[in-house]
VOMARMI-800276 format. One line per 2 residues: number of its first residue (from 1); their letters; for each residue x, y, z of N, C-alpha, C, CB. Coordinates in steps of 0.001 Angstrom, whole numbers, always signed. Glycine has a CB too. Layout:
! residues N
NUM) a) X,Y,Z,X,Y,Z,X,Y,Z,X,Y,Z | ...
//
This chain:
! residues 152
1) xx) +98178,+91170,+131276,+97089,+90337,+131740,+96636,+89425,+130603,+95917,+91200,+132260 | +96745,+88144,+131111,+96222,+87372,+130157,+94573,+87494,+129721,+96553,+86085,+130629
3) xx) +93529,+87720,+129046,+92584,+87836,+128739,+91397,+86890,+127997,+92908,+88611,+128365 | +90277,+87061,+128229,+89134,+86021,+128063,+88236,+87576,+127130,+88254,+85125,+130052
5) xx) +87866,+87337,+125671,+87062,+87738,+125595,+85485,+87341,+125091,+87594,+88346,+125268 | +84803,+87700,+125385,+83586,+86765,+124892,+82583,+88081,+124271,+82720,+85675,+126427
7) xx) +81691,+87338,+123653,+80192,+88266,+122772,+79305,+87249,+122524,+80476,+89104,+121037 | +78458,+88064,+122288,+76613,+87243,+122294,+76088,+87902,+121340,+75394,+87447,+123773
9) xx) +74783,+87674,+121694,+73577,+87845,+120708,+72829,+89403,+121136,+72359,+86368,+120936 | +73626,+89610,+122472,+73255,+90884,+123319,+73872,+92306,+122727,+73853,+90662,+124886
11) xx) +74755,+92678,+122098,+75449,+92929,+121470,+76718,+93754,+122450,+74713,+93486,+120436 | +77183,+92866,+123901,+78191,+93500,+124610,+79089,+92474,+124228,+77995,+93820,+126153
13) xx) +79798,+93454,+125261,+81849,+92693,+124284,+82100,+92664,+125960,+83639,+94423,+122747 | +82739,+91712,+126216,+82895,+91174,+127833,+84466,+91220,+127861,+82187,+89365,+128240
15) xx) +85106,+91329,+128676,+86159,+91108,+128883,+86563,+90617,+130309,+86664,+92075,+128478 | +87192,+89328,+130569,+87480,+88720,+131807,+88979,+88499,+132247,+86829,+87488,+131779
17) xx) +89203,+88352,+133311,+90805,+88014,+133619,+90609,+86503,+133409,+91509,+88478,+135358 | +91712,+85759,+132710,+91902,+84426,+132182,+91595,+83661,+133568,+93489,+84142,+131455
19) xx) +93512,+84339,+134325,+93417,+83610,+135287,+92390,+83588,+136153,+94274,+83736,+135801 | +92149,+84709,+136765,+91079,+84586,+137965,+89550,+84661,+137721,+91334,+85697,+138936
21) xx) +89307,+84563,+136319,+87644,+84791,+135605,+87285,+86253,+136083,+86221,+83518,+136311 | +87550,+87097,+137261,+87225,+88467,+137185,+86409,+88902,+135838,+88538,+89228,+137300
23) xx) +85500,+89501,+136004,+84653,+90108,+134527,+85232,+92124,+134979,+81966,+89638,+134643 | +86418,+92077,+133604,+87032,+93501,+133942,+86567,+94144,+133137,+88427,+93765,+133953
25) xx) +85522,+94137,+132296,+85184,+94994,+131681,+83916,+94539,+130876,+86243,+95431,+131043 | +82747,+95738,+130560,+81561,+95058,+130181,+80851,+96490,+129575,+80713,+94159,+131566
27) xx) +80850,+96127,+128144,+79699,+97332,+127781,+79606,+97185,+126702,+79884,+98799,+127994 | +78055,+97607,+126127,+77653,+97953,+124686,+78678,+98170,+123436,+76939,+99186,+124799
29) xx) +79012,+97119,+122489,+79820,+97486,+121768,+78966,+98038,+120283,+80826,+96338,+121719 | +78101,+97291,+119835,+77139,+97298,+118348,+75782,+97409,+118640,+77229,+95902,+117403
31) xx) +75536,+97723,+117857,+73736,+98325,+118490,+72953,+97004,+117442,+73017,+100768,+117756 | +73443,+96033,+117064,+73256,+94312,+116604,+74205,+93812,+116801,+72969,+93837,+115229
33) xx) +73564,+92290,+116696,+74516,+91038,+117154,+76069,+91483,+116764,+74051,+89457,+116245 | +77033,+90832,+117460,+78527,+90307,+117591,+78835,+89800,+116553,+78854,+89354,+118574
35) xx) +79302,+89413,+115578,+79441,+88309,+114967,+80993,+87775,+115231,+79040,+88544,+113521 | +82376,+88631,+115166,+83304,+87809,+115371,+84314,+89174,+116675,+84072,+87189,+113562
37) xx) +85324,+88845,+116658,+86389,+89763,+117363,+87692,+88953,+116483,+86427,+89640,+119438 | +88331,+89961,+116400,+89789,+89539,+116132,+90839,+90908,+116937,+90034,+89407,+114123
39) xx) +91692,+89790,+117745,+92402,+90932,+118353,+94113,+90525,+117559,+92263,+90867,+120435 | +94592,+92149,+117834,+95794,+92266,+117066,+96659,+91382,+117699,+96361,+93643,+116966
41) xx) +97881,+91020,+116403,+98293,+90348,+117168,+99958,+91032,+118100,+98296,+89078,+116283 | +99910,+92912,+117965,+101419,+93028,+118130,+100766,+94453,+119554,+102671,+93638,+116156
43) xx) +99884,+95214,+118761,+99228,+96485,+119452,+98062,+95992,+120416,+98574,+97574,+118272 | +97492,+97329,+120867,+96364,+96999,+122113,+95399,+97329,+121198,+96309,+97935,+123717
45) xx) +94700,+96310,+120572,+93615,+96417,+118827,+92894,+95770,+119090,+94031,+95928,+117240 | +91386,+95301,+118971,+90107,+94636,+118999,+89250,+95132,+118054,+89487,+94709,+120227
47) xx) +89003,+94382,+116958,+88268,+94474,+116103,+87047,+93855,+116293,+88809,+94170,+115183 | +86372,+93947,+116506,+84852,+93682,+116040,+84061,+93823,+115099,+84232,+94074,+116532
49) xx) +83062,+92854,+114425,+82276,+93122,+113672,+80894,+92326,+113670,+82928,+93099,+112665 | +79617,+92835,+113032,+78231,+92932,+113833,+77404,+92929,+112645,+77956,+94334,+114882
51) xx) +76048,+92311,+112946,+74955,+92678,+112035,+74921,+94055,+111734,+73685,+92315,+112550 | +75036,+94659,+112895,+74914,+96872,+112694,+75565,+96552,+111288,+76342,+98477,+114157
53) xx) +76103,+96258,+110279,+77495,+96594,+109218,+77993,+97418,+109651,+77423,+96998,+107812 | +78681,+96889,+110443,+80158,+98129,+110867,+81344,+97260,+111589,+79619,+99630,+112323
55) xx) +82253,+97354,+111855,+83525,+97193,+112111,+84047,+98244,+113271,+84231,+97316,+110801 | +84249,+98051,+114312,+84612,+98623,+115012,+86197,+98095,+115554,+83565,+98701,+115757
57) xx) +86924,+99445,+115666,+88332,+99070,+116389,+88333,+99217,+117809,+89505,+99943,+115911 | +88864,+98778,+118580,+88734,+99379,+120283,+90141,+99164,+120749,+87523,+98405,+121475
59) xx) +90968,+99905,+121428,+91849,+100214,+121963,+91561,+99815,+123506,+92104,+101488,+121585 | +92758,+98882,+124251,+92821,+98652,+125324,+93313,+99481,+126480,+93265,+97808,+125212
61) xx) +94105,+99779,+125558,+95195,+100592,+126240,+94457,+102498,+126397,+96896,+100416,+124980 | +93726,+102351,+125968,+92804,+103772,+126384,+91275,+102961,+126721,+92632,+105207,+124737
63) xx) +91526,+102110,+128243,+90643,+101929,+128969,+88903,+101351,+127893,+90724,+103429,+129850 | +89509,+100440,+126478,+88333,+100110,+125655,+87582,+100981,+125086,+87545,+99483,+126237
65) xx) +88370,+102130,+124381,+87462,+103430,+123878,+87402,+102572,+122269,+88447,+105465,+123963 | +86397,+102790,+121663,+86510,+102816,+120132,+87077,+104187,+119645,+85053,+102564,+119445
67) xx) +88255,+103600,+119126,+89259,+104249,+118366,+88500,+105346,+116801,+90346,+102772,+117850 | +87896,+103820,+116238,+87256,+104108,+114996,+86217,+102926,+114714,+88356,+104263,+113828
69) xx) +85318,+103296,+113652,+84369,+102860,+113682,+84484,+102914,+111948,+83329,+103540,+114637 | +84068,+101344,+111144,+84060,+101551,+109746,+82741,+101205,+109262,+85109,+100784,+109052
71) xx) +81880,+101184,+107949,+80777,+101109,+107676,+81135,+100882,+106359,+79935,+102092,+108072 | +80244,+100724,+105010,+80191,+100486,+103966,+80159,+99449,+103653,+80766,+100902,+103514
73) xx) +79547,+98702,+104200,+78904,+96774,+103764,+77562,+97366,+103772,+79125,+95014,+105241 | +76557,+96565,+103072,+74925,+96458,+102880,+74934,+95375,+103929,+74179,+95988,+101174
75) xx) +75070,+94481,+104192,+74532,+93995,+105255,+75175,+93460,+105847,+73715,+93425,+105189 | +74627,+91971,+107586,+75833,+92134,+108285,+77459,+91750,+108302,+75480,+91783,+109097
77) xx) +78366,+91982,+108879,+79298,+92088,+108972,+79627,+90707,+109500,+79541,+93164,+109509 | +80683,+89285,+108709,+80028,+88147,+109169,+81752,+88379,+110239,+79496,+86504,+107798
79) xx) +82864,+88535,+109816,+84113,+88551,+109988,+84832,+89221,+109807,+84502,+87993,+109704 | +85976,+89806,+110485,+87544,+90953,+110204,+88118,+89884,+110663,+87992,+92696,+111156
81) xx) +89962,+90446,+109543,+90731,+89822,+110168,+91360,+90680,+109450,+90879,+88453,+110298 | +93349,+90519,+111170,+94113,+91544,+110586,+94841,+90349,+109564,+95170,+92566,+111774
83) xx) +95940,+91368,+108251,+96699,+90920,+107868,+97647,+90159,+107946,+96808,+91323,+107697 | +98309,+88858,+108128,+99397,+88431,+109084,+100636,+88811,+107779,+99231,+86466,+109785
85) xx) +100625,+89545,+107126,+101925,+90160,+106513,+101964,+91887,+106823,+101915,+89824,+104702 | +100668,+92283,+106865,+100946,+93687,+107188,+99852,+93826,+108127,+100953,+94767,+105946
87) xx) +99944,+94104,+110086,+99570,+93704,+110689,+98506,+95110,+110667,+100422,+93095,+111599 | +98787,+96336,+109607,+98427,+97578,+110076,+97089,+97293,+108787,+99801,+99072,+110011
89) xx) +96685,+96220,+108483,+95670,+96157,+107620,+94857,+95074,+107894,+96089,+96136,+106371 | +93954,+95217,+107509,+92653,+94055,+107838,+91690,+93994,+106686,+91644,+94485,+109254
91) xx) +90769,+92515,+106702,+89795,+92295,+105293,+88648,+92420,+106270,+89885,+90606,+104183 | +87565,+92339,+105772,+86255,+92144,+106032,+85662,+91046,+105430,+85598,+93176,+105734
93) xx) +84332,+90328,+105606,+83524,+89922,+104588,+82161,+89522,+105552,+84268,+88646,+103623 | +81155,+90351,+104217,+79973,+90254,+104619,+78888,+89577,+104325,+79713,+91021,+104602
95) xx) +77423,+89941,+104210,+76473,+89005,+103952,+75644,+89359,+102613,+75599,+88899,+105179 | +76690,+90852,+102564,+76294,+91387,+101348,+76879,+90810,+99996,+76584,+92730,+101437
97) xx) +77571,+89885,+100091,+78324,+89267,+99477,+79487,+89621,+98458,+77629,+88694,+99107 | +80252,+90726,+99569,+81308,+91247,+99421,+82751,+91385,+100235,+80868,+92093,+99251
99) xx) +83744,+90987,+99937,+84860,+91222,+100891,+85284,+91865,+100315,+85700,+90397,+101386 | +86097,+93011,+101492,+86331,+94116,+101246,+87983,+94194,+102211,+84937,+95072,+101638
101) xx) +88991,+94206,+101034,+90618,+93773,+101660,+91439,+95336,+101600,+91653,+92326,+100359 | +92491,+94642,+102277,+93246,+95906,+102982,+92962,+97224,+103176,+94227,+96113,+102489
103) xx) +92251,+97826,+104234,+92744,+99314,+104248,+93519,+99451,+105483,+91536,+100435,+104219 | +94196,+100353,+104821,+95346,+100984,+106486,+94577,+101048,+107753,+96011,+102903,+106421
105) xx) +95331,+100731,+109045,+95230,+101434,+110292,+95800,+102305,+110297,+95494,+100949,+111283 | +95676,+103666,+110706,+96344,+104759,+111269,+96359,+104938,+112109,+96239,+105605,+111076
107) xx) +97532,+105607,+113527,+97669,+105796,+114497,+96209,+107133,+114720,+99266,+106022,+114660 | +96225,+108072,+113995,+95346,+109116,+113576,+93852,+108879,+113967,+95475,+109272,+112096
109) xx) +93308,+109622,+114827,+91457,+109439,+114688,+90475,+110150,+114042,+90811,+109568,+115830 | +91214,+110543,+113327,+90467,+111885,+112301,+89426,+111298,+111286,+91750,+112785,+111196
111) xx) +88925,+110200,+111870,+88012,+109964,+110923,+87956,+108395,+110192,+88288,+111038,+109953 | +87081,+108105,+109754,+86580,+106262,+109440,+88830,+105857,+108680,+84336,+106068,+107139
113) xx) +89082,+104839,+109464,+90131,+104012,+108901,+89913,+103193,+107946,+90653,+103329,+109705 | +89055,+102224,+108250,+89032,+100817,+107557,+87725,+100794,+107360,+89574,+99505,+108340
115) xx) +87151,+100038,+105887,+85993,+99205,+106184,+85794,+97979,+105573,+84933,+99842,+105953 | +85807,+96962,+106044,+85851,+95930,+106132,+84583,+94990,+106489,+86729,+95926,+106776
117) xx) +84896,+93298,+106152,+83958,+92232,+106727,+85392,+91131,+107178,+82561,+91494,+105316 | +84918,+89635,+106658,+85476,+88467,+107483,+86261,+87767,+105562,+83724,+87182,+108683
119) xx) +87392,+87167,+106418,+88093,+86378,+105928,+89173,+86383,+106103,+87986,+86308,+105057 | +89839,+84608,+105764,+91190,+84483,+106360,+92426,+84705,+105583,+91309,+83251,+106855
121) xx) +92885,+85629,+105945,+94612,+86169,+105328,+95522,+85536,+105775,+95187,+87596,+105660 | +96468,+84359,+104891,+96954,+83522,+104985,+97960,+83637,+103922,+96173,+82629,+105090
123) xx) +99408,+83945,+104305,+100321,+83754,+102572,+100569,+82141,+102117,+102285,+84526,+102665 | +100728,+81737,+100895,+100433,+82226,+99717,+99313,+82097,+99419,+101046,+81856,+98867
125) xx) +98200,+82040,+100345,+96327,+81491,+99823,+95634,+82270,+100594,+95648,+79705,+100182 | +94856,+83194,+100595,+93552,+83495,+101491,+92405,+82744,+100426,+93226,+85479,+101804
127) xx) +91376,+82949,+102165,+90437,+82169,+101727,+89256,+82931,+102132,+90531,+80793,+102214 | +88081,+82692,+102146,+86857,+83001,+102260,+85754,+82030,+102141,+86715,+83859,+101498
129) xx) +84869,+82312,+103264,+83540,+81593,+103134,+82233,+82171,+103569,+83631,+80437,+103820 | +81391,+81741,+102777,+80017,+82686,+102638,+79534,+81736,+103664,+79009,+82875,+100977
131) xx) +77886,+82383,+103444,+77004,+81495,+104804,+76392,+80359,+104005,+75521,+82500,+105742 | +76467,+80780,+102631,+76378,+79727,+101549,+76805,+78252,+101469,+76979,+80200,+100638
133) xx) +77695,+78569,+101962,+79201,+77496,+102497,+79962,+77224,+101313,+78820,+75758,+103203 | +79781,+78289,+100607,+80533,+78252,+98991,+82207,+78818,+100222,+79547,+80039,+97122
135) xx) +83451,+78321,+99695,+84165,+78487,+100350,+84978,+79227,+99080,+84536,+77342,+101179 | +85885,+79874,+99107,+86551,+80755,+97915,+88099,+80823,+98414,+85789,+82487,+97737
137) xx) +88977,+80598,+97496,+90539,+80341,+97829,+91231,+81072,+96366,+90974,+78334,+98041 | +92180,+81719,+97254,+92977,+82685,+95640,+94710,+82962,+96530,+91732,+85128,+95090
139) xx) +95394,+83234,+95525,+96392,+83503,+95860,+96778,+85196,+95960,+97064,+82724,+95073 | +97687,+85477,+97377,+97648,+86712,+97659,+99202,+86497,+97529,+96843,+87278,+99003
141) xx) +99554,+87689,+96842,+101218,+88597,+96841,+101281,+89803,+97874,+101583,+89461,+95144 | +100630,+90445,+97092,+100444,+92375,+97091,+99501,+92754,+97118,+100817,+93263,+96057
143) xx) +98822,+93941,+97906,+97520,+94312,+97891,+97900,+95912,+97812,+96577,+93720,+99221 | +97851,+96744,+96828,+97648,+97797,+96986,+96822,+99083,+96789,+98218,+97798,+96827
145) xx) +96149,+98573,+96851,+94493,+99106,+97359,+93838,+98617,+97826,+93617,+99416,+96721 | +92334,+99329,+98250,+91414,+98653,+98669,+90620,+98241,+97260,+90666,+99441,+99760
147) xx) +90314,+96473,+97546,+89292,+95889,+97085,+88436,+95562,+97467,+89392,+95276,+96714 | +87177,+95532,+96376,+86122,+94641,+96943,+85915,+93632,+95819,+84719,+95439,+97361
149) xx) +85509,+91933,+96549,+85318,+90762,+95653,+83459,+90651,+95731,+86326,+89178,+96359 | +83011,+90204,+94885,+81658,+90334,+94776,+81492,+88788,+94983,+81062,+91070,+93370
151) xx) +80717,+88068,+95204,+80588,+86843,+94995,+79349,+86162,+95495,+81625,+86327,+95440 | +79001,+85086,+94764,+77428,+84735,+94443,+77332,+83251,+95465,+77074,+84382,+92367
//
């Protein structure tokens, strides 16, 4: 099914049929605002992230359950995005004025996966931008750990 998803200021996550606008799905995702969605681009993955600071994953394919749920930003959560070299990882960046890059997805629910905010993973440049509108550009190889960038 081709898909429409939308979010607000309400803090639900909507889901519609493209073609026929049908509204197939509708419920409470963040207990604060939406700020972005990024859906995977290979698995049934929906990332979200919210003023709450948290990051949420949601699985389609188990009828929109949150999979996992990540935390560890001070404040909100402006953007996620997955990796487009390693699709099983994602960055964050927040308002705390921190991005916070690669941690694994695991098939596994045993507990917090990722925690993350917003920015764009792009080879050979990711980039980043605050609400500042300070925009930040570096070159990415290899990531093997999790980082966090601090920035003013």
């Amino acid at each position: 099914m081709s898909a429409l998803i939308l979010i607000a200021d309400d803090m639900r996550l909507r889901l519609y049929n493209y073609n026929t606008m049908e509204k197939v799905k509708d419920m409470e995702a963040h207990a604060d605002y939406i700020r972005f969605v990024e859906i995977h681009p290979t698995l049934p993955y929906i990332l979200s992230s919210s003023d709450d600071m948290s990051i949420k994953l949601w699985n389609w394919e188990q009828n929109w359950d949150c999979t996992s749920s990540f935390e560890g930003h001070a404040h909100y959560v402006m953007m996620c995005k997955f990796n487009p070299k390693d699709t099983n990882t994602f960055a964050s960046a927040s308002l705390d004025r921190t991005i916070k890059v690669p941690h694994r997805i695991e098939a596994s629910t045993n507990g917090p996966l990722i925690r993350f905010g917003a920015l764009a993973l792009n080879s050979p440049i990711s980039r980043s931008k605050a609400m500042t509108g300070v925009s930040t550009a570096w070159t990415t190889t290899r990531v093997v750990r999790s980082s966090v960038f601090h920035f003013n």
